[in-house]
C-alpha positions in Angstrom: -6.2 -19.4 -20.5 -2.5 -20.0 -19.3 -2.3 -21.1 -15.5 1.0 -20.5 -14.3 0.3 -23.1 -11.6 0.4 -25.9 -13.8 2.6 -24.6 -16.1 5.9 -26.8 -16.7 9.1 -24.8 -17.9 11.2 -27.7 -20.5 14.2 -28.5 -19.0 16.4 -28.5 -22.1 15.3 -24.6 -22.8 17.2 -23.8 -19.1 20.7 -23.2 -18.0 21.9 -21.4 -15.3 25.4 -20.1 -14.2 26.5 -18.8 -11.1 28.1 -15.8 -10.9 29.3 -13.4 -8.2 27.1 -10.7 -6.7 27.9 -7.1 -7.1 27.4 -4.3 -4.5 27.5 -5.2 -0.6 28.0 -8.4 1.1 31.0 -7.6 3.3 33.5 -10.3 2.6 31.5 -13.0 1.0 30.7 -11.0 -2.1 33.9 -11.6 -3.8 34.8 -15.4 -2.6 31.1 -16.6 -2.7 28.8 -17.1 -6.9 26.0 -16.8 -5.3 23.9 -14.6 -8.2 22.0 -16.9 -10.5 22.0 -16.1 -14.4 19.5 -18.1 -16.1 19.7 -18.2 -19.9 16.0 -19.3 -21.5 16.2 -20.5 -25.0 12.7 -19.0 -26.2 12.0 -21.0 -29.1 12.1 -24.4 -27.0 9.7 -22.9 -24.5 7.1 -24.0 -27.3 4.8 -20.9 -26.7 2.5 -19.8 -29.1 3.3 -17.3 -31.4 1.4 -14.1 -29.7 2.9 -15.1 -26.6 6.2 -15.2 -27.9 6.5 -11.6 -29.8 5.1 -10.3 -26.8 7.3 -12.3 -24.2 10.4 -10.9 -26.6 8.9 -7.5 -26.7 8.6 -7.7 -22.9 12.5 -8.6 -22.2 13.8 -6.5 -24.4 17.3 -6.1 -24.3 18.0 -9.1 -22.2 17.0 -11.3 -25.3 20.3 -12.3 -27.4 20.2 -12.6 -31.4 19.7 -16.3 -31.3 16.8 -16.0 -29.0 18.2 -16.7 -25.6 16.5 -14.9 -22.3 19.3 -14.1 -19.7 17.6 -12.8 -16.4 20.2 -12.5 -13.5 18.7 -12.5 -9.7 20.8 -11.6 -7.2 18.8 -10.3 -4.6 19.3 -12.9 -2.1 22.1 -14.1 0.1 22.0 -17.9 -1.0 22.2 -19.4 -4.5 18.7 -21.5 -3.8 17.2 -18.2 -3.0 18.4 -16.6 -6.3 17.5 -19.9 -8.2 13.7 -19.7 -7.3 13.6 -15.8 -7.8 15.0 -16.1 -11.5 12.5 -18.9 -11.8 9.4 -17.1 -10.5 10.0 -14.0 -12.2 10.1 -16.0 -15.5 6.9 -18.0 -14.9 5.6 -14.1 -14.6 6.9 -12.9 -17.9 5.7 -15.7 -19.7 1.7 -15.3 -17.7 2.2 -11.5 -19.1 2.9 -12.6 -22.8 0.2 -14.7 -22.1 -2.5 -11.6 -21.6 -4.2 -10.8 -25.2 -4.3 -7.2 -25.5 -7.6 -5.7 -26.3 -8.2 -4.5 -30.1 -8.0 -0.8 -30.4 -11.1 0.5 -31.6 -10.4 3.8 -34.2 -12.5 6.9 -32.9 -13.4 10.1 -34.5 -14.2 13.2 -32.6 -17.6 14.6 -33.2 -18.7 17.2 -35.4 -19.5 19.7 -32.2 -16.3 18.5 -31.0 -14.5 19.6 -34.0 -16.5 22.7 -34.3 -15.3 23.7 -30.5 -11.8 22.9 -31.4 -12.2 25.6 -34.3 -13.5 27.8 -32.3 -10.8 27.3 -29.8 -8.7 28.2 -32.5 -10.1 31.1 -33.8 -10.7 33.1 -30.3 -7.0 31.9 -29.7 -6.0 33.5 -33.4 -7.9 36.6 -32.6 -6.3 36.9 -29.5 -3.1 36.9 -30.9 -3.9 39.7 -34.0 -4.4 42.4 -31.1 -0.9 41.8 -29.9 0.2 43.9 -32.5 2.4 47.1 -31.7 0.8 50.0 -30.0 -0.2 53.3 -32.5 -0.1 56.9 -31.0 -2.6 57.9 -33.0 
């Protein structure tokens, strides 16, 4: 079972930039790079491999072609802040690729159910066949 507690994120897999912020801030939004932009390297994360389809499947289009998470947190007004969001929320991607998904099990409906459905089908059909146009007989 993966404990995000205890789990360590490799050092050499991380590297963060920052960038300026967008949207308001008054007059510290354009002097101050306060937005963090971690870039993850995936493959040195060292996860297994179910963990890491579904961690890729999970970012989607923040993944690069060579592999390489970029998650940008800007939500806070210091570059700490930012740091230890972008860090948290990728602790909580990598517990989600972490969660097996249950097997689907293939079902069948029933014969009664199928013989309802029919049914359904027929009344409904029936229905329809006295639409036709009205005769002045």
């Amino acid at each position: 079972m993966f404990d995000p507690e205890s789990y360590e994120i490799p050092a050499d897999a991380l590297e963060e930039r920052f960038i300026t912020a967008s949207g308001p801030g008054g007059q510290n939004v354009n002097k101050v790079a306060t937005a963090v932009q971690l870039r993850v390297n995936l493959y040195r994360l060292g996860l297994p491999p179910y963990a890491f389809r579904q961690l890729k499947a999970l970012a989607g289009s923040r993944v690069t072609g060579e592999g390489v998470l970029v998650l940008t947190a800007q939500r806070f007004r210091t570059q700490e802040a930012n740091r230890q969001d972008a860090r948290q929320r990728l602790v909580e991607m990598i517990a989600k690729a972490h969660e097996r998904q249950a097997p689907r099990i293939k079902t069948k409906p029933s014969k009664t159910a199928k013989a309802k459905r029919v049914e359904g089908k027929v009344a409904r059909g029936a229905v329809k066949k006295n639409r036709g146009r009205v005769r002045l007989d």
